[in-house]
C-alpha positions in Angstrom: -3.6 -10.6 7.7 -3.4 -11.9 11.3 -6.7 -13.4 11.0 -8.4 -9.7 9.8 -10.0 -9.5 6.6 -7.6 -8.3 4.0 -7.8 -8.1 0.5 -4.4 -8.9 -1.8 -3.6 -8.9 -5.4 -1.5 -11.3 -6.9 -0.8 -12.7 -3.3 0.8 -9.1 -1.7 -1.3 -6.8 0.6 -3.3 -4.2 -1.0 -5.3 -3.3 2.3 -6.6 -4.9 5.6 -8.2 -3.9 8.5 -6.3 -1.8 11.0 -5.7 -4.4 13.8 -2.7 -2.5 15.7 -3.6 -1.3 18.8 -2.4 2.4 17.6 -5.2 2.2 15.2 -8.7 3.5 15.8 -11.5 0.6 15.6 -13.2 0.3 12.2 -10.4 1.3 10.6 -8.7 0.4 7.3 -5.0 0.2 7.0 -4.5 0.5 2.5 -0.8 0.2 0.8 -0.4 3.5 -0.8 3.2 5.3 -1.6 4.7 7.5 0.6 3.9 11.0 -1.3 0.8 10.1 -1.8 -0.4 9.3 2.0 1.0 12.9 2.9 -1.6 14.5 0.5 -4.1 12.6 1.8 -3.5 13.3 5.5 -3.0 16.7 5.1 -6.0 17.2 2.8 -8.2 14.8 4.6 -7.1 14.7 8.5 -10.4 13.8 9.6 -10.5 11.0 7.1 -7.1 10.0 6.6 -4.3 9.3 9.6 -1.1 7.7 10.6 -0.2 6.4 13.8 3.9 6.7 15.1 3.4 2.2 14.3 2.6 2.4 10.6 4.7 5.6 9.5 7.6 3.3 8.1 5.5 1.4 5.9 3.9 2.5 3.2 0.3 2.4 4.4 -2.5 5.2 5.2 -4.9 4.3 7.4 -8.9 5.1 7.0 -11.7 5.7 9.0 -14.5 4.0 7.7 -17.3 5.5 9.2 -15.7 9.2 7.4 -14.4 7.9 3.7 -17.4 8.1 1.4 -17.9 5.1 -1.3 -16.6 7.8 -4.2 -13.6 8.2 -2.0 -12.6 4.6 -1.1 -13.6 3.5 -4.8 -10.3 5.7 -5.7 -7.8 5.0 -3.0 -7.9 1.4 -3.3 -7.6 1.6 -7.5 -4.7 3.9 -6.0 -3.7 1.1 -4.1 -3.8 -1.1 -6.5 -1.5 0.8 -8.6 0.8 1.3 -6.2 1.4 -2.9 -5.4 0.8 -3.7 -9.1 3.7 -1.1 -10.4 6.1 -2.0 -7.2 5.5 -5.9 -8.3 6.1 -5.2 -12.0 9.4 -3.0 -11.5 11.0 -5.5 -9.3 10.3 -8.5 -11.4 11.5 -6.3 -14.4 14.7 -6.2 -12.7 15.5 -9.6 -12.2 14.5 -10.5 -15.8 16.9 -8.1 -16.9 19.3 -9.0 -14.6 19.0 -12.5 -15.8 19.0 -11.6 -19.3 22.4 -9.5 -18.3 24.1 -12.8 -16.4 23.4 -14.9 -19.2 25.1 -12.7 -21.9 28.3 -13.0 -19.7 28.3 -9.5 -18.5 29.9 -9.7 -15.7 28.8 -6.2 -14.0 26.2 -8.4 -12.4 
């Protein structure tokens, strides 16, 4: 993601390195819902952050040198989740849709 290491499933972000200047260095930017980041923040503060640039997307960001491997192994299967089901429910919607359209229903 503008030229910074990121990793993607299925060809959407599932997290990248923090490259904002908001962000601290060595940090970790990972797609994760908006509940969830919340939780994370305010049980891990010293781990987990936001900064006033990323709080419309939905994205936690990491400190590196404070997550341990246990802790990043499970955030990013998180992660994962999260951009697999978003991808999954909107491409569900447009087969139906399509499915609906070619019945002749017009409530399209």
């Amino acid at each position: 993601m503008y030229g910074s290491p990121a990793l993607k499933v299925r060809g959407n972000l599932l997290a990248c390195m923090a490259i904002h200047k908001s962000a601290e260095p060595e940090s970790l930017a990972v797609r994760i819902d908006f509940d969830r980041r919340s939780g994370l923040i305010a049980e891990g503060p010293e781990t987990y952050y936001l900064t006033d640039h990323y709080v419309n997307y939905p994205v936690v960001l990491v400190r590196l040198s404070q997550i341990r491997i246990d802790q990043l192994r499970d955030l990013l299967a998180a992660a994962w989740r999260f951009v697999t089901a978003k991808k999954s429910r909107t491409a569900g919607s447009v087969k139906t849709a399509r499915r609906t359209f070619r019945k002749g229903d017009k409530k399209l």
